[in-house]
C-alpha positions in Angstrom: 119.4 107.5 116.6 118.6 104.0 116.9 116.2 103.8 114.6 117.4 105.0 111.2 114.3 105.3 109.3 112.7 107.3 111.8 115.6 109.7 111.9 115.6 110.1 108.1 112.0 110.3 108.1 111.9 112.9 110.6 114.4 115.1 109.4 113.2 114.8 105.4 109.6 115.6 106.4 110.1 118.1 109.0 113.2 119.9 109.8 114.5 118.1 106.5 112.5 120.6 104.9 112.8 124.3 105.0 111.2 127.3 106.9 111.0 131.2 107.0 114.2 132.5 108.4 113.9 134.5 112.1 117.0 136.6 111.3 114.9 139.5 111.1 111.7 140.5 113.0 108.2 141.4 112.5 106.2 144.5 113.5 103.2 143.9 116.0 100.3 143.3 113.3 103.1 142.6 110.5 102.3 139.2 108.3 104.3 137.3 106.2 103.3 134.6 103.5 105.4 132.2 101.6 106.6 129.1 100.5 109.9 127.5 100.5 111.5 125.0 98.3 114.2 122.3 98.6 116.2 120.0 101.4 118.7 117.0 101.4 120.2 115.7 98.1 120.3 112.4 97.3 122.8 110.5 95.5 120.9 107.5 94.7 121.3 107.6 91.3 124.6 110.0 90.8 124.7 113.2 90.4 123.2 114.8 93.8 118.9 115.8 93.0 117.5 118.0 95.9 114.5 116.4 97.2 111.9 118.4 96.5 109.9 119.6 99.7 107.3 122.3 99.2 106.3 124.5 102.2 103.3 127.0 102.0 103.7 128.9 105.6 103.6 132.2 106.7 105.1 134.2 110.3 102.7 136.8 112.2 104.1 139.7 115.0 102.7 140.0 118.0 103.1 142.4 120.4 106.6 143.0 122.3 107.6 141.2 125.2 109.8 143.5 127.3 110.7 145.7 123.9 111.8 142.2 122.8 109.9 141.5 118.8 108.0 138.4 119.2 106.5 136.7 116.4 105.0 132.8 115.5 105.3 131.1 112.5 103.0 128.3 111.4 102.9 126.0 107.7 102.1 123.4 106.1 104.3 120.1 104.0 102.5 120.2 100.5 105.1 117.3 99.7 104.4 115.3 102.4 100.9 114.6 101.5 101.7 113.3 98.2 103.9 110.9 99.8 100.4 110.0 102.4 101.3 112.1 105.4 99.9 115.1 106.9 102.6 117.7 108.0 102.7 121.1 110.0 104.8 123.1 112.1 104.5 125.9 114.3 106.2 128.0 116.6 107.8 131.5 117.7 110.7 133.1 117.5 112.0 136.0 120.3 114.2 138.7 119.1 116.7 139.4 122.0 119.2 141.8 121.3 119.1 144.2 118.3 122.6 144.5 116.5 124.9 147.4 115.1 127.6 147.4 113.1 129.3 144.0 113.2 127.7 143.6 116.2 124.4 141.2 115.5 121.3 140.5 115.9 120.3 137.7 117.9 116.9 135.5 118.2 115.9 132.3 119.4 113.1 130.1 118.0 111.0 127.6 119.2 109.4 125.4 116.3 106.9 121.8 116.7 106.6 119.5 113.6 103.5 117.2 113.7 103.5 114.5 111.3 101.0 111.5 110.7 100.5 108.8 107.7 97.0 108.2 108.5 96.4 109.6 104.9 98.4 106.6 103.4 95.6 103.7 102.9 98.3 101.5 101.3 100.1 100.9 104.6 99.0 98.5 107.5 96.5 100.2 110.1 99.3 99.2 112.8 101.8 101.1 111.0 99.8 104.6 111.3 101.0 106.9 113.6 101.8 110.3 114.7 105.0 111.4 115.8 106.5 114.9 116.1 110.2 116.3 116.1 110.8 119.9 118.5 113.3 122.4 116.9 115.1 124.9 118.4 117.0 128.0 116.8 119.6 130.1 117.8 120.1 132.7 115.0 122.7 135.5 114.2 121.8 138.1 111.6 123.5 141.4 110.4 121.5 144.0 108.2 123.0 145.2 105.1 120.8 147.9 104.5 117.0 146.3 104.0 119.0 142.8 103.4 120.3 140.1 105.7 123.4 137.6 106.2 122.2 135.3 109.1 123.7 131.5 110.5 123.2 129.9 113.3 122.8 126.3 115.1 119.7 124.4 115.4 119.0 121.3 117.4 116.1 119.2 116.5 115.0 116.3 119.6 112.3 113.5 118.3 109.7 113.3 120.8 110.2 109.5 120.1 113.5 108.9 120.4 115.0 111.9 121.7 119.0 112.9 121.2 121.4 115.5 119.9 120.9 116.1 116.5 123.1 119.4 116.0 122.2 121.5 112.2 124.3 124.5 111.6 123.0 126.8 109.2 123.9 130.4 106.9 121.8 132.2 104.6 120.7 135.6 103.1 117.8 137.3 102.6 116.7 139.7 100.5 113.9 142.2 101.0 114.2 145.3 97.7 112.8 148.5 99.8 109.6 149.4 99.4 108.6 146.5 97.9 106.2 143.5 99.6 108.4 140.3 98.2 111.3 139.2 99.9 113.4 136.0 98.9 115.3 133.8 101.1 118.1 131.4 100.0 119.7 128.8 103.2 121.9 126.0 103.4 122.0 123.7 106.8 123.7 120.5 107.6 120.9 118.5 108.6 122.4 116.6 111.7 126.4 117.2 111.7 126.9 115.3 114.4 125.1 112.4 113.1 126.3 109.3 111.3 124.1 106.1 110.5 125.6 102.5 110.3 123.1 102.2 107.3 121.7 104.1 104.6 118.8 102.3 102.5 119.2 105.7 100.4 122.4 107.3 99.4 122.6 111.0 100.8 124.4 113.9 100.2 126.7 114.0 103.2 129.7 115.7 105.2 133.1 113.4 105.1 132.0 111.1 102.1 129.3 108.0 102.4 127.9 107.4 104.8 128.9 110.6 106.2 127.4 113.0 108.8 124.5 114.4 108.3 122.5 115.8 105.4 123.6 118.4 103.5 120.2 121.1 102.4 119.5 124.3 100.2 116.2 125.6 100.0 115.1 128.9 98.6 111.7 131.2 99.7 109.6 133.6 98.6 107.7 135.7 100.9 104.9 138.6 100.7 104.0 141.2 103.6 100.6 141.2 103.9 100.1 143.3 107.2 102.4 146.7 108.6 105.2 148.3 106.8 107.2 147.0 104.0 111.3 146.6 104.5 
């Protein structure tokens, strides 16, 4: 992007940060609450230190479309407000083909982040704003009994300044049977394709400094609170 400190902004804040995996779906009336924890490294001062992003969110199925699991998810940035901005995100996710074997499952999702730092007083009134990033998923998961190994591509477009920002992804999930908790652990390369001419911060990166992208790993925890348990 042209503007580097929008793109940095928008990707630590929003799709910087991360979110409940789709790689497996939700019964109609099924609810999921969590959090999730981590994103991008920097390497400002060394050694690489995970910036710390905090997500409280949750996913909810609806009913079916054409035998096709649907479900939204929705959340909220806990570590955005400390830094004077207001973040959520929400979205679906469409399950379109159920796998077997090493066959696998495949779902798209559709996500919005909103973002504002009206809540910051310290800044200038003409530097308050909203802006908003759109997020698209393409997801592959196999089963492992109740578990999953999932990866996938994402490609996240600012409303502002839109072009394509490319994030692969791979993960696992774990959901014990018969039990409500289920624990998520994901890294992504936070736009691969993506190289700035100049980093005020020093990232974590593909190919050295300045690199491609940002490299992530969060980890979630997750609670059924609706329908059966895995």
């Amino acid at each position: 992007m042209k503007n580097v400190v929008l793109w940095a902004s928008a990707l630590l804040f929003s799709s910087g940060c991360g979110t409940m995996s789709a790689a497996y779906p939700l019964d109609e009336g099924e609810n999921r609450m969590g959090v999730t924890f981590g994103g991008p490294f920097t390497t400002t001062l060394g050694p690489p230190i995970p910036v710390p992003n905090l997500i409280v969110e949750g996913r909810s199925g609806l009913k079916p479309v054409q035998d096709m699991p649907l479900d939204v998810n929705y959340g909220l940035n806990l570590t955005a407000i400390a830094f004077g901005q207001a973040g959520i995100h929400t979205g679906a996710s469409l399950h379109l083909f159920q796998g077997e074997g090493w066959a696998p499952s495949v779902s798209i999702t559709e996500r919005v982040h909103l973002y504002s730092n009206h809540l910051d007083s310290t800044k200038p009134a003409e530097t308050r704003m909203f802006w908003g990033v759109n997020e698209a998923d393409l997801t592959l998961s196999w089963a492992l009994g109740n578990h999953f190994v999932y990866g996938g591509a994402s490609n996240v477009v600012d409303f502002a300044d839109p072009e394509l920002l490319l994030s692969p992804f791979a993960g696992v999930a774990f959901h014990p049977k018969g039990k409500s908790l289920g624990i998520q652990l994901e890294a992504r390369v936070h736009g691969a394709n993506f190289s700035p001419d100049i980093w005020d911060v020093s990232w974590l990166s593909l190919g050295g400094e300045p690199g491609y992208g940002l490299i992530a790993i969060t980890a979630g925890l997750s609670w059924a609170l609706g329908g059966k348990t895995q």
